[in-house]
C-alpha positions as CSV (number, residue, x, y, z in Angstrom):
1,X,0.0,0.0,0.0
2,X,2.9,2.5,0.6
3,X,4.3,1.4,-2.7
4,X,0.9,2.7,-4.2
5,X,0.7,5.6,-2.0
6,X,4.1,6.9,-3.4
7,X,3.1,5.6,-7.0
8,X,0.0,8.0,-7.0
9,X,1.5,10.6,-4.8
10,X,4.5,10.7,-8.0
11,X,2.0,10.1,-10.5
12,X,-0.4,13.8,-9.0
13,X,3.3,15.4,-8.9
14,X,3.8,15.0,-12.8
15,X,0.3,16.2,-13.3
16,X,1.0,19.4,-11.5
17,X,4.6,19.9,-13.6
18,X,2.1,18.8,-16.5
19,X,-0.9,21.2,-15.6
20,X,1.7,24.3,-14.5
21,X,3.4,23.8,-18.4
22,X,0.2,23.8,-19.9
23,X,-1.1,27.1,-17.8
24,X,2.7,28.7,-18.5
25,X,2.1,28.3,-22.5
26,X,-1.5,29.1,-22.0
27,X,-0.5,32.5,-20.4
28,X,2.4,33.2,-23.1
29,X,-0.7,32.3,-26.0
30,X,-2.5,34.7,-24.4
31,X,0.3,37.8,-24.8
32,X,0.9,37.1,-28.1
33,X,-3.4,37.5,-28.7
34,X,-3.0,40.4,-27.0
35,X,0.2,41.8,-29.0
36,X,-1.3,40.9,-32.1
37,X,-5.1,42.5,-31.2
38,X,-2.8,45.1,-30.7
39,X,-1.0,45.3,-33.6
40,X,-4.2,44.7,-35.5
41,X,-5.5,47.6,-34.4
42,X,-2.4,49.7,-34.6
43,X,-2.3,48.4,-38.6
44,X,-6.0,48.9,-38.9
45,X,-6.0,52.6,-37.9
46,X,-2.8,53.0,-40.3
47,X,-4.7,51.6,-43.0
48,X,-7.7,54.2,-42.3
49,X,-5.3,57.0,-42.7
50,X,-3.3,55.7,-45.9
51,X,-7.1,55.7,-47.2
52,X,-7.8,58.9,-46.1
53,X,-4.5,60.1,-47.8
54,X,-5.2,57.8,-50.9
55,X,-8.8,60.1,-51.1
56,X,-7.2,63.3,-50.8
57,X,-4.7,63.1,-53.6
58,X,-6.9,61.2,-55.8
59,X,-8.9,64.5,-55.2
60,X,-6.5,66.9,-55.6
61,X,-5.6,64.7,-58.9
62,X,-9.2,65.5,-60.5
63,X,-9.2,68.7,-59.4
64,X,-5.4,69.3,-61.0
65,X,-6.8,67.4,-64.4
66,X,-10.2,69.5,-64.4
67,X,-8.2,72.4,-64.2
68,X,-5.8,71.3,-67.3
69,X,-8.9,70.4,-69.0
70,X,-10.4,74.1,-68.3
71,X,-7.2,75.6,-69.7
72,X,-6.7,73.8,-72.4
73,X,-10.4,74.5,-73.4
74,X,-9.1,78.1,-73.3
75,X,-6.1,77.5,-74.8
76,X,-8.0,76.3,-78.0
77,X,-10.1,79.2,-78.1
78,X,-8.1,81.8,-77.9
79,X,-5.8,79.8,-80.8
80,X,-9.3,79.5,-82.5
81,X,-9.4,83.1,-82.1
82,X,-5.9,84.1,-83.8
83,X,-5.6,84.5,-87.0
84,X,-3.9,81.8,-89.1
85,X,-0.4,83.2,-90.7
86,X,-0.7,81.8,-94.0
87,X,-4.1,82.4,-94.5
88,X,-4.4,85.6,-93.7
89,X,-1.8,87.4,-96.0
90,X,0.5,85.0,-97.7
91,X,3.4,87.9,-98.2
92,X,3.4,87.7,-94.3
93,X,6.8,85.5,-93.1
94,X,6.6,82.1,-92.2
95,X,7.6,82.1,-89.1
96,X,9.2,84.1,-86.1
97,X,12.9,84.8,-87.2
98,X,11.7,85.8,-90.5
99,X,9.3,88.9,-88.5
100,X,12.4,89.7,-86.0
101,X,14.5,90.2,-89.1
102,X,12.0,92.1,-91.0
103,X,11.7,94.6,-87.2
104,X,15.6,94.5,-87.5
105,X,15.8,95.6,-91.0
106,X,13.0,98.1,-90.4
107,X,14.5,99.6,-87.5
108,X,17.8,100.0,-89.6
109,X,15.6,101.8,-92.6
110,X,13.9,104.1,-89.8
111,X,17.3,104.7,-87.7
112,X,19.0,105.9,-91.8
113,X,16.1,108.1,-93.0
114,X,16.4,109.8,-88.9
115,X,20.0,110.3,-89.6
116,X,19.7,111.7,-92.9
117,X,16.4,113.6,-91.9
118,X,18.7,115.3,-89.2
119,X,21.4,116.0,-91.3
120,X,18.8,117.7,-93.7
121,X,17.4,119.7,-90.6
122,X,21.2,120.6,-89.2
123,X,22.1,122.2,-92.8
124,X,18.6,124.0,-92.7
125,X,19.4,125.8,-89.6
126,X,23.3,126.5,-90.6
């Protein structure tokens, strides 16, 4: 009988050990639930925000295109509105150097027929 006695009181000993492992690993489960409820949350409310930011430049992105559109509506009626270079007198120059050098040649003409007006005026006076 004392054989049995020490059997079952060796036997209850390993079930403690046993039970006190099992309510250790329970207890470490139930930090990590925790942690990652936490983090859950933590990622949830970062998620909520990236949204929010997501909203706000897709936003300012159709506001920024509506604009471009509303400019560019403008843009092709005022080039509508201008009158088309070859159309509209064909001894007109093609393109811009050719006006600047007609100005540059012009100015030239204008800056002679001053000088020679001038002299003219100087031998008046004389």
């Amino acid at each position: 009988m004392l054989n049995e006695l020490e059997s079952l009181s060796g036997n209850i000993g390993r079930l403690i050990q046993i039970s006190e492992r099992h309510n250790q690993a329970r207890a470490a489960l139930q930090e990590q639930i925790e942690q990652l409820r936490a983090d859950y949350a933590n990622v949830q409310a970062e998620l909520a925000q990236v949204r929010e930011e997501r909203d706000a430049l897709q936003s300012e992105r159709d506001s920024l295109s509506a604009k471009i559109d509303d400019a560019q509506v403008r843009l092709n009626a005022i080039l509508e509105k201008l009158p088309r270079a070859k159309s509209a007198l064909h001894d007109e120059p093609d393109n811009q150097l050719d006006l600047l050098e007609a100005n540059s040649q012009g100015a030239h003409e204008h800056a002679h027929e001053a000088e020679l007006h001038g002299e003219h005026h100087q031998g008046e006076k004389a």
